[in-house]
C-alpha positions as CSV (number, residue, x, y, z in Angstrom):
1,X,7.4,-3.3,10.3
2,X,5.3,-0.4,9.2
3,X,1.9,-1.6,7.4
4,X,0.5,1.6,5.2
5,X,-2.6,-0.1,4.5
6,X,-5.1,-0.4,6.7
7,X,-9.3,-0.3,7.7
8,X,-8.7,0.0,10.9
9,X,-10.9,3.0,11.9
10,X,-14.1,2.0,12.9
11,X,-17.5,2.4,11.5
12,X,-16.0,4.8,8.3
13,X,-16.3,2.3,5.5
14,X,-16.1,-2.1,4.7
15,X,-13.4,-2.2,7.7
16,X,-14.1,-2.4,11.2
17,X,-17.3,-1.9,12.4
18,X,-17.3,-0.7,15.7
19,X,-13.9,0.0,17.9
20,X,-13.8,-3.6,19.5
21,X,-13.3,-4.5,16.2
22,X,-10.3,-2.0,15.5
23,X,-8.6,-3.0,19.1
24,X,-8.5,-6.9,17.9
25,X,-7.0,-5.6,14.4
26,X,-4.4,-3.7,16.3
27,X,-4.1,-6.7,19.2
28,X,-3.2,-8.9,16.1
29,X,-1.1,-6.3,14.3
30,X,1.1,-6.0,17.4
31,X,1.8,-9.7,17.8
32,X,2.8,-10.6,14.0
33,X,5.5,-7.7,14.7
34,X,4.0,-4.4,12.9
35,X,5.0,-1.5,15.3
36,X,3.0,1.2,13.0
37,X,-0.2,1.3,11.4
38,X,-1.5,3.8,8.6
39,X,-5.6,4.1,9.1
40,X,-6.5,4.3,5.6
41,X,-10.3,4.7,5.2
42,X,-11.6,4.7,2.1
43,X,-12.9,8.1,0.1
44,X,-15.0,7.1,-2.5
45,X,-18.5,7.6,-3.9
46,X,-20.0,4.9,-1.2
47,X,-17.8,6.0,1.7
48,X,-17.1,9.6,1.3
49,X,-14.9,10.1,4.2
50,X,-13.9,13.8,5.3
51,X,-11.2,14.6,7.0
52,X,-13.0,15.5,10.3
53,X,-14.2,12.0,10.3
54,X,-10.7,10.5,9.8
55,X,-9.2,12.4,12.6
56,X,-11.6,11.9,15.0
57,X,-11.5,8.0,14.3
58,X,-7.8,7.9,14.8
59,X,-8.0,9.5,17.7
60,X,-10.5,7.6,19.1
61,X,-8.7,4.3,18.4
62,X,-5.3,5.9,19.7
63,X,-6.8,6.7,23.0
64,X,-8.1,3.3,23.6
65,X,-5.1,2.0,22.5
66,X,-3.3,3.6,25.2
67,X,-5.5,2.7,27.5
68,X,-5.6,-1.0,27.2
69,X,-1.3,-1.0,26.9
70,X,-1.9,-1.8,23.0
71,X,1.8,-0.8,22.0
72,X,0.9,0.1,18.7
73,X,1.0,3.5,16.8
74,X,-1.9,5.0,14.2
75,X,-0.8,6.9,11.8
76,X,-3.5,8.8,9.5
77,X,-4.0,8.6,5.9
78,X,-6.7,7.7,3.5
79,X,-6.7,5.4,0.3
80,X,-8.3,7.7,-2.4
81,X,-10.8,6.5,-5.4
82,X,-9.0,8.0,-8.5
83,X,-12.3,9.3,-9.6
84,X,-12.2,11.3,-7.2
85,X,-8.5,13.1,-6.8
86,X,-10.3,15.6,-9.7
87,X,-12.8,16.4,-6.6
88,X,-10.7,17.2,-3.8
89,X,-8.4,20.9,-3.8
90,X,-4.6,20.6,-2.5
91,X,-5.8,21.4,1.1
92,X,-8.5,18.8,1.2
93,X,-5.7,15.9,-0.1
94,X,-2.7,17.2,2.3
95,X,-4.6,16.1,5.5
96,X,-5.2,12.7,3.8
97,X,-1.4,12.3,3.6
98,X,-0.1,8.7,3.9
99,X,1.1,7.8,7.0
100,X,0.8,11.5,7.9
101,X,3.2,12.5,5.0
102,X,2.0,15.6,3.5
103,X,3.7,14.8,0.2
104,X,2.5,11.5,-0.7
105,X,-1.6,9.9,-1.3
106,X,-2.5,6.5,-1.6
107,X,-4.5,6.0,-4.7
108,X,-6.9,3.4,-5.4
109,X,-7.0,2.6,-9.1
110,X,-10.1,0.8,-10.0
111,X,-9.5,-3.2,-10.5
112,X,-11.3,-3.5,-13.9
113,X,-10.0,-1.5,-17.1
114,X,-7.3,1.4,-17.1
115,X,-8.6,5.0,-17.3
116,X,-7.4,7.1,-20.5
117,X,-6.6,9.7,-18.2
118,X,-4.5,8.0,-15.6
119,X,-1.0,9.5,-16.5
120,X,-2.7,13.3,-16.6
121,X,-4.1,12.6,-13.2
122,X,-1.1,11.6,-11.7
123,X,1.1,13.8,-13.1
124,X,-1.3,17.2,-11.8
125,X,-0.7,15.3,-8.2
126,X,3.0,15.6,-9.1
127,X,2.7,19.5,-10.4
128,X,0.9,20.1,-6.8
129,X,3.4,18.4,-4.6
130,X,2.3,14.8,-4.1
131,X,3.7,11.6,-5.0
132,X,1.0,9.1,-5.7
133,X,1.6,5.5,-3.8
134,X,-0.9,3.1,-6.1
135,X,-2.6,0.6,-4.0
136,X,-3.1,-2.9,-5.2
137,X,-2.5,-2.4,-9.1
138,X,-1.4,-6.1,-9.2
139,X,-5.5,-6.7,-8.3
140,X,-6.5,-4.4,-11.5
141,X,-7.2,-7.1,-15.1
142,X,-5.3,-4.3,-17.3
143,X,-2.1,-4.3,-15.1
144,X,-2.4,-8.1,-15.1
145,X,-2.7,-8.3,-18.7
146,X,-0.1,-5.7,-19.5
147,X,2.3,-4.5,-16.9
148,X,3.6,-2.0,-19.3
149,X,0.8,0.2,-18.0
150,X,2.1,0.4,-14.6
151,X,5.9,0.7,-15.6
152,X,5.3,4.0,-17.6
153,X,3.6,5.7,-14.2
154,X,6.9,4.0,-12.2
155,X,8.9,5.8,-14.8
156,X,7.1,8.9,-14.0
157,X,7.7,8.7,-10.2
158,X,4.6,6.8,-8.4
159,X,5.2,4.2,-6.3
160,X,3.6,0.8,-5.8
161,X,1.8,-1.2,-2.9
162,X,1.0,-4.7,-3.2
163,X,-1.1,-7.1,-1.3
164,X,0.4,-9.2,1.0
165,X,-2.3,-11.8,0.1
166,X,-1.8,-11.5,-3.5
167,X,1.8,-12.9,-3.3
168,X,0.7,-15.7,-1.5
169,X,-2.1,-16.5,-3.9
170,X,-5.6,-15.2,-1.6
171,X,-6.5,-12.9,-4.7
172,X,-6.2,-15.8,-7.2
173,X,-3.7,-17.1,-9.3
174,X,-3.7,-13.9,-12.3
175,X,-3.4,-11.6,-8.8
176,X,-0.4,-13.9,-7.9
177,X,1.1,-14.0,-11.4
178,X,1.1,-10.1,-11.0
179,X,2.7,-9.5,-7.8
180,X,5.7,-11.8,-8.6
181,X,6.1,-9.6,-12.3
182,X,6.2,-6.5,-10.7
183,X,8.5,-7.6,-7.6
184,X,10.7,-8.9,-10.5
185,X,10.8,-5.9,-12.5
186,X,11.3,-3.7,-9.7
187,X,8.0,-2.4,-10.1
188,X,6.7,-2.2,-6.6
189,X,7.8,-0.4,-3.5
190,X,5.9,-1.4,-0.5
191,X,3.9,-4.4,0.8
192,X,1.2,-3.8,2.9
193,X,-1.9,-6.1,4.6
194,X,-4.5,-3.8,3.4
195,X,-6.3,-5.6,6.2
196,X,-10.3,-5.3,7.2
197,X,-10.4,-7.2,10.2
198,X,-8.6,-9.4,12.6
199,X,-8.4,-13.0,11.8
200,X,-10.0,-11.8,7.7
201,X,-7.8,-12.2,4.7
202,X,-4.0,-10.2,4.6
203,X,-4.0,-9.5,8.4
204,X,-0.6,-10.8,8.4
205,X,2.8,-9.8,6.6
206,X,5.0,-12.8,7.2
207,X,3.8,-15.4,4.5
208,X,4.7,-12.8,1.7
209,X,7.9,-11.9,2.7
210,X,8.9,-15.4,3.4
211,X,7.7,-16.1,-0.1
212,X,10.4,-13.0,-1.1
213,X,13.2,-15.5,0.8
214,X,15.6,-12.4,1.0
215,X,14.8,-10.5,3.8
216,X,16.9,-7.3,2.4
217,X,14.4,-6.7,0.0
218,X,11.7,-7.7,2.8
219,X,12.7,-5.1,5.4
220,X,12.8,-2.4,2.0
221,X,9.5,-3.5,1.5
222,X,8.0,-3.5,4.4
223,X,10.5,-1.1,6.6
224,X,12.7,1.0,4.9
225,X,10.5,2.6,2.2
226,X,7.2,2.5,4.6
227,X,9.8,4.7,6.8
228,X,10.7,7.5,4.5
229,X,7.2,8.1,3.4
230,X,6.2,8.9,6.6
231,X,9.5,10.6,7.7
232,X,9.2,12.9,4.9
233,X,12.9,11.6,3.5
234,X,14.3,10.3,0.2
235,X,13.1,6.4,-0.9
236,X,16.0,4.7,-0.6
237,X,17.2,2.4,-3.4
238,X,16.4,-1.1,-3.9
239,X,18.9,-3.5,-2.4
240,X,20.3,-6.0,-4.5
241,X,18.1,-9.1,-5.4
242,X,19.6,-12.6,-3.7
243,X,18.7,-15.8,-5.4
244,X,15.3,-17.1,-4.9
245,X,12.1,-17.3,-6.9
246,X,12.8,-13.6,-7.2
247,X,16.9,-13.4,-7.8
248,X,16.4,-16.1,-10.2
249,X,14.0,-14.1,-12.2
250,X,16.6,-10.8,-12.1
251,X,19.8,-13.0,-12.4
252,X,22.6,-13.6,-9.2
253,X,23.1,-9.7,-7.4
254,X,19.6,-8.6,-8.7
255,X,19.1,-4.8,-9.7
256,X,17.0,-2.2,-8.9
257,X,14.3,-1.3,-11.9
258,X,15.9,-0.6,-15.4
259,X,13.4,-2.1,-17.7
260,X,9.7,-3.4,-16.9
261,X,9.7,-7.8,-17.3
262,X,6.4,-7.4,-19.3
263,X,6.1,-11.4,-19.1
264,X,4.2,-13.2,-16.5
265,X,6.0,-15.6,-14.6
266,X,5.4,-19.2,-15.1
């Protein structure tokens, strides 16, 4: 499994403080089966993280990784403040890359209200070669009130990352309500831990993708489209939904997204 959400570099932002703290996040990563690991520091008004500062971190962390036998690879990346993308030139955002991709950013949407501006934002990021991976929206009130929002940007190319602790309810119930709408409509493209610290909240991928209880649409999730971001290659389409809390939702053979389920589940 690749996880491309992670605060794993230390001493940068609300992640891991010092690199003890990163080796005991990757020590944990390791044994619940994630092979890769995007650092993905925040840059944002209270942790405005350059990219000097990333790439120093994930070196740092790779070299004492290899030195203690921690069979686990950092990849860099960054998750992004939309109110800041209007800040930062096409050569500041390509080093940021998720995963190392230079083509794709992971954007942090904030979790209260939806900016006016949000479409026009992501669709400059389009115009100057990036394809915008939204973290969390399923955390943001507007998306849970009206999913609509998030299936227009969909429409328009973006692709989604949930929580893994949102599926299984360790956002609150409106967070879980969320995630199981967009999994249904075919509104989201990658699950990821979005983890701060070993043994914290979303360390771990498993419970969600048990909760999925088709572990086609798990490996998608959390393998296939993680992949071809960071390979640089084509997403590749959704694989047909089995029954389960999920196939029951789409109907026996599932589908991938055609129109946006704008109800929440029950």
């Amino acid at each position: 499994m690749i996880d491309l959400h992670s605060h794993v570099l230390p001493g940068l932002d609300d992640g891991a403080d010092e690199i003890e703290g990163s080796v005991d996040m990757a020590l944990e990563a390791a044994a619940l089966g994630i092979t890769a690991l995007a650092a993905t520091p925040h840059v944002r008004d209270d942790y405005p993280t350059t990219v000097d500062q990333m790439r120093d971190a994930v070196a740092l962390v790779r070299k004492v990784l290899l030195e203690r036998r921690i069979d686990l690879e950092i990849l860099p990346g960054a998750e992004i403040s939309f109110d800041r993308l209007h800040l930062l030139d096409t050569e500041d955002l390509r080093p940021f890359g998720l995963g190392g991709s230079p083509n794709y950013v992971l954007v942090e949407l904030p979790f209260f209200g939806w900016p006016l501006n949000t479409a026009e934002e992501l669709r400059r990021l389009r115009e100057r070669g990036f394809t915008a991976v939204l973290a969390h929206p399923e955390r943001n009130s507007s998306v849970q009130d009206s999913p609509q929002h998030l299936a227009e940007l969909v429409q328009a190319g973006a692709l989604v990352q949930l929580t893994a602790a949102s599926i299984t309810g360790g956002f609150g119930a409106a967070a879980a309500r969320s995630s199981k709408t967009l999994l249904s409509a075919g509104l989201a493209h990658l699950i990821a831990t979005d983890t701060h610290r070993a043994k914290g909240r979303g360390t771990s991928l498993a419970p969600a993708l048990e909760s999925l209880r088709d572990p086609a649409l798990a490996r998608w999730l959390t393998t296939d489209v993680p992949a071809a971001i960071v390979e640089g290659s084509k997403i590749p389409p959704r694989p047909a939904t089995r029954p389960g809390w999920l196939g029951k939702r789409l109907g026996r053979g599932g589908a991938a997204y055609r129109t946006p389920i704008l109800r929440k589940p029950t």
